[in-house]
Each structure stands twice: as C-alpha cells, then as structure tokens.
PDB file as gemmi writes it, atoms N, CA and C in Angstrom:
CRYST1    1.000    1.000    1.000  90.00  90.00  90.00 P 1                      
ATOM      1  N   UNK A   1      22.940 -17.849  19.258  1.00  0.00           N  
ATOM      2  CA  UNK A   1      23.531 -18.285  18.013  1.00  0.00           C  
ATOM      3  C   UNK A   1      22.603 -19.260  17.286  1.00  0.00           C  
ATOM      4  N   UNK A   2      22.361 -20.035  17.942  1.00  0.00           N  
ATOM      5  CA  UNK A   2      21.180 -20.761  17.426  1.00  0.00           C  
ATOM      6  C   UNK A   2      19.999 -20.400  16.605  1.00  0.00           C  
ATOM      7  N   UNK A   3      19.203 -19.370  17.459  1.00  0.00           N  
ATOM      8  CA  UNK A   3      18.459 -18.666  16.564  1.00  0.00           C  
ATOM      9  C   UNK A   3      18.715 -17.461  15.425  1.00  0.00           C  
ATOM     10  N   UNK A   4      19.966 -17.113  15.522  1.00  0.00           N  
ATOM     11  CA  UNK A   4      20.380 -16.802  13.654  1.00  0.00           C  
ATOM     12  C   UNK A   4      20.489 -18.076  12.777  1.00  0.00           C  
ATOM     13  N   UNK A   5      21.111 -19.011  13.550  1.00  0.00           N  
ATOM     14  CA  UNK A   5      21.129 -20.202  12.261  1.00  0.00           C  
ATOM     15  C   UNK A   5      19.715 -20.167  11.770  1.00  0.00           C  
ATOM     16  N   UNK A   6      18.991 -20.359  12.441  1.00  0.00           N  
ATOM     17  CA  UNK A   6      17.821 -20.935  12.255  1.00  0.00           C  
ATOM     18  C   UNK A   6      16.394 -19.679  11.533  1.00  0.00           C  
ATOM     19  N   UNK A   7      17.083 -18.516  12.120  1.00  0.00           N  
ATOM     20  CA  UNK A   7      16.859 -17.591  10.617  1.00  0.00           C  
ATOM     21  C   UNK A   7      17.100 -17.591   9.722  1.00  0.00           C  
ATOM     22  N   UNK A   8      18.747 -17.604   9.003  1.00  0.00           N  
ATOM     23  CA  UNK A   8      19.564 -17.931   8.210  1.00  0.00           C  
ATOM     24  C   UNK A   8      19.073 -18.717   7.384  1.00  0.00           C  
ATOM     25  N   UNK A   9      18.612 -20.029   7.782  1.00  0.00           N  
ATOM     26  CA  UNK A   9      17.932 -21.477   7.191  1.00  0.00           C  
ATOM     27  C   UNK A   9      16.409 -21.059   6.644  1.00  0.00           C  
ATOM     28  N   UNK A  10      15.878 -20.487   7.104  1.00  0.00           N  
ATOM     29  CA  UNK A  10      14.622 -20.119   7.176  1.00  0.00           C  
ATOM     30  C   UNK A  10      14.955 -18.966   5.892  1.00  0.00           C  
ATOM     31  N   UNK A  11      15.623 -18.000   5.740  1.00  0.00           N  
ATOM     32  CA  UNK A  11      15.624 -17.327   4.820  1.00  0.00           C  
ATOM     33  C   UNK A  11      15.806 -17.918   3.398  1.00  0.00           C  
ATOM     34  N   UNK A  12      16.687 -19.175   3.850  1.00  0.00           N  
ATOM     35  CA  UNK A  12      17.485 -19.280   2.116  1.00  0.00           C  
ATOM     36  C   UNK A  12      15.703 -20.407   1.892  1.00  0.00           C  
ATOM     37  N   UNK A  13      14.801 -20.497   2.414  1.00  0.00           N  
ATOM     38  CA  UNK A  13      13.383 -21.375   1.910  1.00  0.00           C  
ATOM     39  C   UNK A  13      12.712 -20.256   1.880  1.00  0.00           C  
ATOM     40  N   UNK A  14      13.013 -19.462   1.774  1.00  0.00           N  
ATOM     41  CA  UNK A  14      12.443 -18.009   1.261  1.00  0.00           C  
ATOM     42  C   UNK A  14      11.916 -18.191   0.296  1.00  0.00           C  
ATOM     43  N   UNK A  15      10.373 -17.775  -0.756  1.00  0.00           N  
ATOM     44  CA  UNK A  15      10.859 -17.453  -2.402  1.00  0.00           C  
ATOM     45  C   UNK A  15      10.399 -16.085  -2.171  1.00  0.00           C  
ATOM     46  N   UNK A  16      11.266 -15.447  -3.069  1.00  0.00           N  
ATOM     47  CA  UNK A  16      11.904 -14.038  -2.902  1.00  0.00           C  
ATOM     48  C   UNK A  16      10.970 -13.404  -4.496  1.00  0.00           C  
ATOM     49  N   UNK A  17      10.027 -11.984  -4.532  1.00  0.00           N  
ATOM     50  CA  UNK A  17       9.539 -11.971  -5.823  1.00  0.00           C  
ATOM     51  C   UNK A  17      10.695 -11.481  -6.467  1.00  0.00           C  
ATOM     52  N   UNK A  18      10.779 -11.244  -7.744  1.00  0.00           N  
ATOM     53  CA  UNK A  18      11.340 -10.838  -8.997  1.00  0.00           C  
ATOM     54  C   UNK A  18      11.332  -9.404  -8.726  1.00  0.00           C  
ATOM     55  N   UNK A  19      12.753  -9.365  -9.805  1.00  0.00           N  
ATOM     56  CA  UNK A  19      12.222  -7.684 -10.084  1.00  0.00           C  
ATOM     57  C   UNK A  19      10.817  -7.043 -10.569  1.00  0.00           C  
ATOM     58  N   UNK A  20      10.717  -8.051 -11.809  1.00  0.00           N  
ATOM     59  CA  UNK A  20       9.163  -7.390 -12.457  1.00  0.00           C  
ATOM     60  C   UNK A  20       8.154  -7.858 -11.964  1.00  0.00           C  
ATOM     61  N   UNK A  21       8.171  -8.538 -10.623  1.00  0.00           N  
ATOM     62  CA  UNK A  21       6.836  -8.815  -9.624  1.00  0.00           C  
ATOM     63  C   UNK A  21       6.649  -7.623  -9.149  1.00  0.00           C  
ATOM     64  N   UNK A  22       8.239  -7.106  -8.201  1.00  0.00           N  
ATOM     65  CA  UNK A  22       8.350  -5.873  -7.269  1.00  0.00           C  
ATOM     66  C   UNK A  22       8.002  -4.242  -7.740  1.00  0.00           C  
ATOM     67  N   UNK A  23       8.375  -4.601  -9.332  1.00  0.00           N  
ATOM     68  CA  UNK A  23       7.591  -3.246  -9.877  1.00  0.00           C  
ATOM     69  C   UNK A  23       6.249  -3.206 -10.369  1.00  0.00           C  
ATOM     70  N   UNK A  24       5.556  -4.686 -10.492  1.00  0.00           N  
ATOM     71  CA  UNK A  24       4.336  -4.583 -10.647  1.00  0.00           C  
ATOM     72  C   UNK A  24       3.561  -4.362  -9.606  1.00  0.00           C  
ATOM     73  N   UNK A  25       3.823  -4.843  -8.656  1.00  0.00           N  
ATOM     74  CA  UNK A  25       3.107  -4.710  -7.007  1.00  0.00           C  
ATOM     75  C   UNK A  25       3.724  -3.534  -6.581  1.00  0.00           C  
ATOM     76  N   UNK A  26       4.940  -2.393  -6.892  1.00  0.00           N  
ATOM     77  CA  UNK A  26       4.730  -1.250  -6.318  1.00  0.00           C  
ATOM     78  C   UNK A  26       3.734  -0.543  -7.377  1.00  0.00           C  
ATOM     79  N   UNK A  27       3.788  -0.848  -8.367  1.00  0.00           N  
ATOM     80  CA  UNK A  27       2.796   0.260  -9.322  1.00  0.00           C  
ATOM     81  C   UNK A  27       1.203   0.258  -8.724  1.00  0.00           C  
ATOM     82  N   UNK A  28       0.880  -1.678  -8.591  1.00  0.00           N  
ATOM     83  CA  UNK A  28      -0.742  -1.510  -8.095  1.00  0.00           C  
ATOM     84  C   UNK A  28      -0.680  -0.919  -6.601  1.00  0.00           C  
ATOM     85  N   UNK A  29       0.410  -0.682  -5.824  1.00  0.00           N  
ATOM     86  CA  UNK A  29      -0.113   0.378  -4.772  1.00  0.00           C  
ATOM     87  C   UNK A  29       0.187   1.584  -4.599  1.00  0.00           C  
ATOM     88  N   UNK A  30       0.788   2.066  -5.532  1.00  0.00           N  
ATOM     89  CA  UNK A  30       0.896   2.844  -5.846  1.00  0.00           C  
ATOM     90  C   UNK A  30      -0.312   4.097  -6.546  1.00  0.00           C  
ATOM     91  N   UNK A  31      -0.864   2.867  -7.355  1.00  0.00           N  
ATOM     92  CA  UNK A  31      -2.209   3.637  -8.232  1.00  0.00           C  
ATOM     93  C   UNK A  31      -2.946   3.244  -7.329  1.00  0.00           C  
ATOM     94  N   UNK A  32      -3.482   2.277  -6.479  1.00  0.00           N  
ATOM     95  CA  UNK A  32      -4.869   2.160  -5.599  1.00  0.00           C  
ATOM     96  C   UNK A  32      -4.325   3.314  -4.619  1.00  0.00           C  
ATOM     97  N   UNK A  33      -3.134   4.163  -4.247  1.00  0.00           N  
ATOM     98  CA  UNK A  33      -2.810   4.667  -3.181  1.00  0.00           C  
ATOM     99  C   UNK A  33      -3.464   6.249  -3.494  1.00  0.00           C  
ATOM    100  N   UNK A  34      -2.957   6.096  -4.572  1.00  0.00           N  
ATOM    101  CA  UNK A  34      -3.837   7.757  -5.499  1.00  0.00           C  
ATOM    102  C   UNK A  34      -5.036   7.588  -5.913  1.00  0.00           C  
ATOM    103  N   UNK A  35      -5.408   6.732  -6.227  1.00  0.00           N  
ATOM    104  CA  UNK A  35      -7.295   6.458  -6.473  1.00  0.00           C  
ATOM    105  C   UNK A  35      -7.591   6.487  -5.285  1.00  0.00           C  
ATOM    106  N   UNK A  36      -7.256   6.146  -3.889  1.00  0.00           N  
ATOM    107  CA  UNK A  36      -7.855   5.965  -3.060  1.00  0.00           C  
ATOM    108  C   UNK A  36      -7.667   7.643  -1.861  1.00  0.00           C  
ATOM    109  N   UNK A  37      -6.555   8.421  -2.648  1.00  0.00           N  
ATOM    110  CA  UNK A  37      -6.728   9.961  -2.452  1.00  0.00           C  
ATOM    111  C   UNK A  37      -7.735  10.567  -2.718  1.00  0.00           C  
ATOM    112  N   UNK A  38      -7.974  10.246  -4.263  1.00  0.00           N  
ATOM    113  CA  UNK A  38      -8.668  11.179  -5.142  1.00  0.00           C  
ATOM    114  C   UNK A  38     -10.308  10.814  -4.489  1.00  0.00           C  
ATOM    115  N   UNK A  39     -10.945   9.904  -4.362  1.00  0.00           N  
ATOM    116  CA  UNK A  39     -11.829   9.000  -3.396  1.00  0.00           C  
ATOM    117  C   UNK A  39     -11.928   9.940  -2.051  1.00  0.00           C  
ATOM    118  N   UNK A  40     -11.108   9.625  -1.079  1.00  0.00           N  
ATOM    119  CA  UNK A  40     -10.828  10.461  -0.091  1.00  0.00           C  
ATOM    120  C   UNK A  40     -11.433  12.146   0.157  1.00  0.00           C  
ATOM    121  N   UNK A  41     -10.415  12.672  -1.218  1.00  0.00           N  
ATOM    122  CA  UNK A  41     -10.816  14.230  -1.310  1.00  0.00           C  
ATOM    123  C   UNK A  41     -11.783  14.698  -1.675  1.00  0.00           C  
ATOM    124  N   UNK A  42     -12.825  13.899  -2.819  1.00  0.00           N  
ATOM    125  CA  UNK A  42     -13.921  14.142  -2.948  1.00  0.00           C  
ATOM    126  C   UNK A  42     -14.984  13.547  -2.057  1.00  0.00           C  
ATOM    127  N   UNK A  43     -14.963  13.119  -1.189  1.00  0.00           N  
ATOM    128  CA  UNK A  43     -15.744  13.107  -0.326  1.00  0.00           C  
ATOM    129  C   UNK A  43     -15.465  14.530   0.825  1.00  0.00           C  
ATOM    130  N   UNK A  44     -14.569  14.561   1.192  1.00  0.00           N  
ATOM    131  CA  UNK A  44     -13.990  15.677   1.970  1.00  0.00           C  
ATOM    132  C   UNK A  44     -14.511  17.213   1.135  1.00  0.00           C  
ATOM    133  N   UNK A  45     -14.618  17.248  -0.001  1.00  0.00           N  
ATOM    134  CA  UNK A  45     -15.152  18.309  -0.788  1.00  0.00           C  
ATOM    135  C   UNK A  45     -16.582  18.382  -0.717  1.00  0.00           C  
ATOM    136  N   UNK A  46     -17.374  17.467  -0.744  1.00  0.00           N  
ATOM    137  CA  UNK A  46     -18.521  17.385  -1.172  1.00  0.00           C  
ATOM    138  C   UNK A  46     -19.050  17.177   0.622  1.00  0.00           C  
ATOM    139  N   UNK A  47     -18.697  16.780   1.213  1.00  0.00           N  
ATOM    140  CA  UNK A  47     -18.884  17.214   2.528  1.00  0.00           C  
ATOM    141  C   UNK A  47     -18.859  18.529   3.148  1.00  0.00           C  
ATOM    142  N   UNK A  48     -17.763  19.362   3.113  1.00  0.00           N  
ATOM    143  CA  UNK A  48     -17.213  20.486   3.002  1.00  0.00           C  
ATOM    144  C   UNK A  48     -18.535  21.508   2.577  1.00  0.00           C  
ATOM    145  N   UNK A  49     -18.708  21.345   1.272  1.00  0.00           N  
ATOM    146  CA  UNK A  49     -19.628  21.918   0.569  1.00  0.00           C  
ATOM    147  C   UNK A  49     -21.242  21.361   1.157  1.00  0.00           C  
ATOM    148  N   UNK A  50     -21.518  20.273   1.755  1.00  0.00           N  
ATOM    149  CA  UNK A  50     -22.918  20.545   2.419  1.00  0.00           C  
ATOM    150  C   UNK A  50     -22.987  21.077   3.255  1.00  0.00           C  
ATOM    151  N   UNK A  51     -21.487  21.124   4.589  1.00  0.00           N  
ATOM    152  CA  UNK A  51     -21.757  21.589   5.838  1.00  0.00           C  
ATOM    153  C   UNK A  51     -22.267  23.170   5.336  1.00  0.00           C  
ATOM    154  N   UNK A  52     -21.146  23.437   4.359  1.00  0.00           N  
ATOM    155  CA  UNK A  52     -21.409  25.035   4.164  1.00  0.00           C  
ATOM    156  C   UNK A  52     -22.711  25.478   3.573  1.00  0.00           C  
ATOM    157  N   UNK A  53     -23.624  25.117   2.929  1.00  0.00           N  
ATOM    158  CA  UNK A  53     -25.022  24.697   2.663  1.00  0.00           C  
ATOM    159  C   UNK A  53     -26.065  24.675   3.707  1.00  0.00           C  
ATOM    160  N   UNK A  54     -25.909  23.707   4.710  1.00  0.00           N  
ATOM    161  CA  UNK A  54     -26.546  23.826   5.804  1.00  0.00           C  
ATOM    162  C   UNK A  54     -26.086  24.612   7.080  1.00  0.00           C  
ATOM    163  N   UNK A  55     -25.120  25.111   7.251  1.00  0.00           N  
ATOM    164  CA  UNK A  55     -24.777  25.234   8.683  1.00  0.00           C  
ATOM    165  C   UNK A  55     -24.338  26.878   7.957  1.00  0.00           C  
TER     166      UNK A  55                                                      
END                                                                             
C-alpha cells in the first residue's frame, strides 16, 4: 500500500505534455519514421541492384 501512495504522489509532480505538444511530437515521429523508411529502402534498392550487377 505504501508504494501506490507513493506512486500516486509521484504522479500528481508529474508535468504531463499538452494536447498540441502530443500531436506535435507524434507528427515529428511520425515523419522521421517515414523518412527514415524511404532512407532504408533506397539503400536496400541500390544494394539489391549492385549485388545483381556483380554477382
């Protein structure tokens, strides 16, 4: 019991972001999450395409 209080207490010294923090920080990982696809696949392409080149 003790240690829920003492979660409990610990939560409400929380600071908690905003809505328009929480949609700004899902958008930037959102877009670094797809830039960092698109990144990804073209390397995987252009790899792809030397093995088949050399080998």
């Amino acid at each position: 019991m003790k240690f829920i209080k003492g979660v409990i207490s610990e939560m409400k010294l929380t600071t908690w972001p905003t809505a328009k923090e929480n949609r700004h920080d899902t958008g930037v990982v959102i877009t670094q999450s797809i830039l960092f696809a698109v990144y990804l696949g073209l390397l995987d392409l252009i790899f792809t395409r030397l093995t088949l080149i050399f080998f």
